[in-house]
C-alpha positions in Angstrom: 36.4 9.7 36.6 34.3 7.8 38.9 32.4 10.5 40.1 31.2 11.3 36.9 30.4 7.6 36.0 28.4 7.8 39.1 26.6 11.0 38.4 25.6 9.3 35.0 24.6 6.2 36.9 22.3 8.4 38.9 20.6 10.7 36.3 19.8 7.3 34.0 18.7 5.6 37.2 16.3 9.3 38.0 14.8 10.0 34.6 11.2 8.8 34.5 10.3 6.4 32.2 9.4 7.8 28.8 5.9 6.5 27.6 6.3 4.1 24.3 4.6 6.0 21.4 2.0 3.8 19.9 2.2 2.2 16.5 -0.2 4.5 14.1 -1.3 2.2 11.4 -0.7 3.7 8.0 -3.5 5.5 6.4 -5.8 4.7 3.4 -3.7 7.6 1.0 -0.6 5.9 2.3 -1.8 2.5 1.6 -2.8 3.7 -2.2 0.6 5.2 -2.5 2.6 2.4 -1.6 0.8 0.0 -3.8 0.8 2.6 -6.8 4.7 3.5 -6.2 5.3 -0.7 -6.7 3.3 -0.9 -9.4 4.6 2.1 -11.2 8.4 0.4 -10.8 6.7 -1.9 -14.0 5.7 0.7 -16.2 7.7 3.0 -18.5 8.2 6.6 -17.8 5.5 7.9 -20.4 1.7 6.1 -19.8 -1.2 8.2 -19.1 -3.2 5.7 -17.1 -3.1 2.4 -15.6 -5.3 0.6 -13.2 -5.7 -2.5 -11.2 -8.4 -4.2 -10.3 -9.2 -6.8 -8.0 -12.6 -9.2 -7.7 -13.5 -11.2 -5.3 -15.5 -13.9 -4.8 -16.4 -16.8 -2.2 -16.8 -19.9 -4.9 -17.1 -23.4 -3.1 -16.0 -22.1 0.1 -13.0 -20.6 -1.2 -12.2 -16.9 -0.9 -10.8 -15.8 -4.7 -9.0 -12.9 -6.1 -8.4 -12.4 -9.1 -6.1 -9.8 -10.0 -5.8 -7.4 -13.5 -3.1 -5.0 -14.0 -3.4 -2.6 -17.3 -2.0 0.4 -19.1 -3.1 2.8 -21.3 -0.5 3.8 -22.6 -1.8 7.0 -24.7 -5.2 8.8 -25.7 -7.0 6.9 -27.6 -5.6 3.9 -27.1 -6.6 0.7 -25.8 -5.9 -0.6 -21.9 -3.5 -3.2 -21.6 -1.6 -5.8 -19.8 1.7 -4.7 -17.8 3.7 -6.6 -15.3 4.3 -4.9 -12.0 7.1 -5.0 -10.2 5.6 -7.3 -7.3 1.9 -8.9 -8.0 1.6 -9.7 -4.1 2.0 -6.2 -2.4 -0.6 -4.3 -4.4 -3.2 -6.7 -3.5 -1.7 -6.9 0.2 -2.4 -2.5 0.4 -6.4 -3.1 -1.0 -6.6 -5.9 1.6 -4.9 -3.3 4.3 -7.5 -1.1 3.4 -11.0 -2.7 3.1 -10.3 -4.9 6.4 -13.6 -6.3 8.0 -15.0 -5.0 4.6 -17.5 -6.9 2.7 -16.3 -6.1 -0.8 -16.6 -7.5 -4.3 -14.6 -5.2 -6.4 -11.5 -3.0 -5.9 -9.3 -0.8 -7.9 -7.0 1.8 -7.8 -6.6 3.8 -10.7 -3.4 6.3 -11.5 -1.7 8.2 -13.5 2.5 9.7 -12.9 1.1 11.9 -10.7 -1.5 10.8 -8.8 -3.6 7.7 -7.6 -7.2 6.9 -6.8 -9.2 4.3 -5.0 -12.8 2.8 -5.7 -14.3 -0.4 -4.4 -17.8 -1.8 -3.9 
């Protein structure tokens, strides 16, 4: 029995050291996802379109965002308010993305089965 602890002690005491893998910062698609998959979590099963959109603006010396989250529910009809899940972590993913951006207006727009991204 000891010599097998000891030939374990000396292979974990040979192996080389194993490089760390580096922290790959999500994507832009992931980033979308993630903020459409927590907003979706407030929305009922049958919409055809929501959308939220985010301005921002430097009043006073203040950084602002203001924040809009709407549904259409149905063709034809009219956008309207909804109340994601989390109000926070949408915002947090645009932020992610546009980083060391100069940017006024942001949105991601989706639908069940699949999201976009627009900003200026």
């Amino acid at each position: 029995m000891l010599s097998t602890m000891m030939k374990t002690l000396t292979r974990l005491f040979n192996q080389t050291e194993q490089p760390e893998t580096e922290s790959v910062d999500p994507s832009e698609d992931q980033f979308i996802a993630w903020a459409a998959e927590c907003m979706l979590e407030g929305l009922n099963d049958s919409f055809l379109e929501a959308k939220m959109v985010c301005l921002q603006n430097h009043a006073v010396g203040e950084r602002v965002v203001e924040t809009s989250y709407l549904v259409k529910q149905k063709e034809g009809s009219e956008y309207e308010k909804f109340e994601p899940a989390d109000h926070l972590y949408p915002v947090q993913c645009i932020e992610q993305i546009l980083k060391g951006q100069q940017w006024s207006e942001a949105s991601i727009h989706f639908t069940p089965t699949q999201a976009q991204f627009f900003w200026k």
